[in-house]
C-alpha positions as CSV (number, residue, x, y, z in Angstrom):
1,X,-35.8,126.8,48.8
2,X,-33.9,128.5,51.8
3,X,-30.7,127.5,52.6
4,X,-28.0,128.4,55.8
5,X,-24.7,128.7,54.3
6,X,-21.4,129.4,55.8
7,X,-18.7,131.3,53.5
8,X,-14.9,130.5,54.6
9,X,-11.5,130.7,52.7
10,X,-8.2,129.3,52.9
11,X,-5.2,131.2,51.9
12,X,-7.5,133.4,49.6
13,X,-9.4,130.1,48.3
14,X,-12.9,130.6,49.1
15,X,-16.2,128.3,49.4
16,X,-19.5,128.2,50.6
17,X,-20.3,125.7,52.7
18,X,-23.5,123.8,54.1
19,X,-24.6,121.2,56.9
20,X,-26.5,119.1,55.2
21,X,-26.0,116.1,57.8
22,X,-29.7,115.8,57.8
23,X,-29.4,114.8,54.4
24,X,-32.2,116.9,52.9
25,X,-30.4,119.5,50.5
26,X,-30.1,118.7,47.0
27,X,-28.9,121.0,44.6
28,X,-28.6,121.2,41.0
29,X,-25.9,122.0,38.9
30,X,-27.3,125.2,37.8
31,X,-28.3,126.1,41.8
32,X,-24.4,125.5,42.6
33,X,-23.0,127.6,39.4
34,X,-25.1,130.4,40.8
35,X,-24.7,130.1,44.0
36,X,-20.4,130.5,43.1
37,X,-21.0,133.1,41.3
38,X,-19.3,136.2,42.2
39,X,-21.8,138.5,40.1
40,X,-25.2,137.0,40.6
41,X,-24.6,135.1,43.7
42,X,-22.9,134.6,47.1
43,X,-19.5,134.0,45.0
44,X,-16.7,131.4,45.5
45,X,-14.6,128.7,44.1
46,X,-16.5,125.9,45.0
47,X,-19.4,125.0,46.9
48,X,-19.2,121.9,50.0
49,X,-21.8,120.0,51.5
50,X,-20.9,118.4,54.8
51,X,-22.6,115.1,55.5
52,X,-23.2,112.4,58.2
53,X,-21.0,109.3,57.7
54,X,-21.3,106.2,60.0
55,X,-17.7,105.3,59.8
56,X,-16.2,108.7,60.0
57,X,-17.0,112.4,62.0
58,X,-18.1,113.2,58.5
59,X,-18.4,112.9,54.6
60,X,-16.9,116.3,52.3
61,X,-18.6,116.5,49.1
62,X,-17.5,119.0,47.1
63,X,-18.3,120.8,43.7
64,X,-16.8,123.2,41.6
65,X,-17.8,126.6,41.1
66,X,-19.2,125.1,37.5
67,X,-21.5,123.0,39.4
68,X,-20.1,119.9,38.7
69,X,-18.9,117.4,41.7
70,X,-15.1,117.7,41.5
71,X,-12.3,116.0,42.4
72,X,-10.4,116.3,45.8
73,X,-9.5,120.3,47.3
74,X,-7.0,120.6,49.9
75,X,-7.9,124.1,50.7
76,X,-11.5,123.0,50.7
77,X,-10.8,120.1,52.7
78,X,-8.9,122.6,55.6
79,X,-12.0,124.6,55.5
80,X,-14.3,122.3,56.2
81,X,-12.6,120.8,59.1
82,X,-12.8,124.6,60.2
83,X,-16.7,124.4,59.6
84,X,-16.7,121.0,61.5
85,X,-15.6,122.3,64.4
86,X,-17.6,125.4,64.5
87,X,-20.5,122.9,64.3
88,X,-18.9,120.8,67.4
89,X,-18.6,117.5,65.0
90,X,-15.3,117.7,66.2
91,X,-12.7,119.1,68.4
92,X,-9.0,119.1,67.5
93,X,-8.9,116.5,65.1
94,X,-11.1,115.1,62.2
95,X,-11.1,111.8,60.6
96,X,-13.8,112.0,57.0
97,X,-14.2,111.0,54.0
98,X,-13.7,112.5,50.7
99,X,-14.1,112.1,47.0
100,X,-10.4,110.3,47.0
101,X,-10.4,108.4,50.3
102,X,-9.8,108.8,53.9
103,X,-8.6,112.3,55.4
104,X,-7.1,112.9,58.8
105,X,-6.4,116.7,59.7
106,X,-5.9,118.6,62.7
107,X,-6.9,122.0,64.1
108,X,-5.9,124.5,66.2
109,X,-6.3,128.3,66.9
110,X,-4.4,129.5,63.7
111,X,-3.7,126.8,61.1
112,X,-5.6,123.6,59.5
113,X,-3.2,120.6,58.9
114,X,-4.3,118.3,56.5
115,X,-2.9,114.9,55.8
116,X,-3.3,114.1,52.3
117,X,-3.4,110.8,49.9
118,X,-0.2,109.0,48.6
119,X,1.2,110.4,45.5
120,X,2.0,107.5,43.4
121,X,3.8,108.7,40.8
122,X,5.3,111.5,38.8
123,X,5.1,111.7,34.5
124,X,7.6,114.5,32.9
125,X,6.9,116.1,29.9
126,X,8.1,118.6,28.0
127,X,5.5,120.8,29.6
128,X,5.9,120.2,33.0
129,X,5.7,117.5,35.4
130,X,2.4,116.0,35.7
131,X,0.8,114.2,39.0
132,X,-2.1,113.7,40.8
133,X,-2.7,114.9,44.2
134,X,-6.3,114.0,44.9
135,X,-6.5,116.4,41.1
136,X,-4.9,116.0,38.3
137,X,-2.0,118.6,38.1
138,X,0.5,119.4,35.6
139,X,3.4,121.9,37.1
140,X,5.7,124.1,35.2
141,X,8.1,126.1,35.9
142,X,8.5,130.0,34.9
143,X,10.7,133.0,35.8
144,X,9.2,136.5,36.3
145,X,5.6,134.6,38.0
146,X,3.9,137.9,39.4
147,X,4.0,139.0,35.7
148,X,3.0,136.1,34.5
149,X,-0.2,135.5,32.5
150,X,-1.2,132.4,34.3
151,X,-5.0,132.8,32.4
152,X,-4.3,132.7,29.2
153,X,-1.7,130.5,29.7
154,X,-3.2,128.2,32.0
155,X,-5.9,127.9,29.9
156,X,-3.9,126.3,27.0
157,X,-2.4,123.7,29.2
158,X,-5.8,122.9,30.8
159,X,-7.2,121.2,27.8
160,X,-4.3,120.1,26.0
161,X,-4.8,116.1,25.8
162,X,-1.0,115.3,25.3
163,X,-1.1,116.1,29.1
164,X,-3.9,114.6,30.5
165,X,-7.6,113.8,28.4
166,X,-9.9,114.8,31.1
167,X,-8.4,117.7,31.4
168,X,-5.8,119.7,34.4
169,X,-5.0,122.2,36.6
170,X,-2.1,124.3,36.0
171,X,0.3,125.5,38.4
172,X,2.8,128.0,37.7
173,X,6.1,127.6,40.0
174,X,8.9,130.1,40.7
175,X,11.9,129.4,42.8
176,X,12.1,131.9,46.0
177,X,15.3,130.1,47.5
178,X,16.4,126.3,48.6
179,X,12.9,125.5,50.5
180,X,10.5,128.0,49.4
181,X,8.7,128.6,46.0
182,X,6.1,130.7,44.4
183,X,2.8,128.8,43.1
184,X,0.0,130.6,40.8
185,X,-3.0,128.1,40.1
186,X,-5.0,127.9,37.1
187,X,-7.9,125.9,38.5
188,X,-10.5,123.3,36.3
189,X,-14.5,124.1,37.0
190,X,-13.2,127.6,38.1
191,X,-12.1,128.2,34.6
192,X,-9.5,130.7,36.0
193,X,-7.1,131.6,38.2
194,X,-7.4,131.2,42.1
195,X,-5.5,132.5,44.8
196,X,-4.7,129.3,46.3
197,X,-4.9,125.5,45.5
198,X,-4.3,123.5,48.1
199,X,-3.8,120.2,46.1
200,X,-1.7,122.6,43.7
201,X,0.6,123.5,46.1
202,X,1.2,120.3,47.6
203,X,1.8,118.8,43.5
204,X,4.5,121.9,42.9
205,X,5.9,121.4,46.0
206,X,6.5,117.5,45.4
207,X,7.6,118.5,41.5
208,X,9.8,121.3,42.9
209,X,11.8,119.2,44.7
210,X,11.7,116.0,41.6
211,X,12.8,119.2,39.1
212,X,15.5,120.4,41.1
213,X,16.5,116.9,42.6
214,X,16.6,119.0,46.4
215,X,17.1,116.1,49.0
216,X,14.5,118.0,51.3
217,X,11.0,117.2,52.8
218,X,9.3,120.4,53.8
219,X,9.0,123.3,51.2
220,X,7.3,126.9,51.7
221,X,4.9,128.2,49.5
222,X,3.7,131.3,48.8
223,X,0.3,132.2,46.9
224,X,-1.3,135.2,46.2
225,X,-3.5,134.7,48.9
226,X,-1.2,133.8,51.8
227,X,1.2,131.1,53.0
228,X,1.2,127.3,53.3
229,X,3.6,124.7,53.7
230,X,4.2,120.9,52.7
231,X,5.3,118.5,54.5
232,X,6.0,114.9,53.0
233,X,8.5,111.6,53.1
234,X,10.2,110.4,50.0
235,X,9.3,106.6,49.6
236,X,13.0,104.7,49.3
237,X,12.1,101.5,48.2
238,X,9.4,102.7,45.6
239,X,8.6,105.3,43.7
240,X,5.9,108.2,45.1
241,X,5.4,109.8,48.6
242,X,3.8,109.6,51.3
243,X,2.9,111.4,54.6
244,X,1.7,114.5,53.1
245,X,0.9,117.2,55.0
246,X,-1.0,120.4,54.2
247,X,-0.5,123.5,56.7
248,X,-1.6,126.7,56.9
249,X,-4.4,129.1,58.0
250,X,-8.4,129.2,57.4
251,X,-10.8,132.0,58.3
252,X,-14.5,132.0,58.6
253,X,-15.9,134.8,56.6
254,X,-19.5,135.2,57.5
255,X,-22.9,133.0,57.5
256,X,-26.0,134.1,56.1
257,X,-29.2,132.6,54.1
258,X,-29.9,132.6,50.5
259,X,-33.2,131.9,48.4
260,X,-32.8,129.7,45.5
């Protein structure tokens, strides 16, 4: 089989992504886990197939680099309105339909806003502060984070069932000053650390501001692969949030065609 394939990455956070609006592509789980891989195949975090939907511009289905069909990606979810518009689905602003719900997200010549789900609520433990963002996330918080061993670490919190029993991501969180932190990811179905998560960064930036009790709704984050930001509102006659926002940039890397 021959297949098209676009490569793009946000903030460092990289996938390959296909039009299969025609909907004649299916791949296994073995074909995907190949394709991500950064030795024996086009390499990337996680793989995208963008689809026709009759209710929406379009459908996101996305899988991890293991193969498996994953849970929501914020970065992936930027990048693929990206891909959108290249293909002229769209023009400034995208309306789909992901694994979690309904997305809305706009474009324009340097950054990818994407609004994301309502966060519901927040469980503390004496790990970290767990959530789910469109993923499951646990957040802790660590001093010294560009030393940090966010593998090895990350790796024990991933599967530890006091946290969560299907499993988590792991973000690492260091405070920069009042509005801006520093998030290192350990992602599930990459089985290691990325240089950006965008559902990761919008979880440590709501727990940031929960750990800290900081009465503010926009937070800075830096990743080792660039810059985002988080916007959000504070729900005052419930608990959770709502009106989140994911910012930053995406770049198209190349296209090309693969046999598999």
């Amino acid at each position: 089989m021959t297949l098209n394939f676009h490569k793009y990455h946000g903030t460092g956070n990289d996938f390959i992504l296909i039009d299969n609006r025609m909907n004649d592509i299916n791949l296994s789980t073995d074909q995907i886990e190949q394709m991500c891989s950064r030795r024996f195949g086009i390499g990337a975090d996680g793989l995208m197939l963008l689809e026709s939907s009759t209710s929406h511009d379009f459908k996101m289905v996305y899988y991890n680099a293991d193969g498996q069909e994953g849970s929501m990606c914020g970065n992936g979810g930027r990048c693929i309105i990206a891909f959108a518009k290249k293909l002229e689905i769209i023009k400034n602003t995208a309306h789909f339909i992901a694994v979690d719900g309904e997305h809305t997200g706009t474009i324009n010549d340097k950054e990818v806003c994407l609004k994301m789900n309502v966060v519901d609520a927040l469980k503390s433990t004496t790990k970290g502060i767990f959530l789910n963002t469109g993923s499951p996330h646990l957040v802790a918080f660590v001093k010294n984070i560009r030393n940090y061993n966010v593998k090895d670490e990350g790796r024990k919190l991933r599967y530890d069932t006091d946290i969560s029993t299907n499993g988590t991501n792991v973000n690492f969180v260091e405070q920069l000053n009042q509005d801006s932190i520093f998030v290192r990811t350990y992602e599930r179905g990459v089985e290691d650390e990325t240089y950006s998560c965008g559902t990761g960064v919008v979880a440590s930036a709501i727990a940031y501001t929960v750990h800290y009790n900081i009465p503010i709704n926009h937070i800075n984050i830096e990743t080792l692969g660039g810059n985002l930001r988080v916007n959000f509102e504070k729900n005052q006659n419930a608990s959770g949030f709502s009106n989140i926002l994911l910012t930053g940039p995406t770049s198209f890397v190349y296209t090309g065609i693969i046999n598999i």
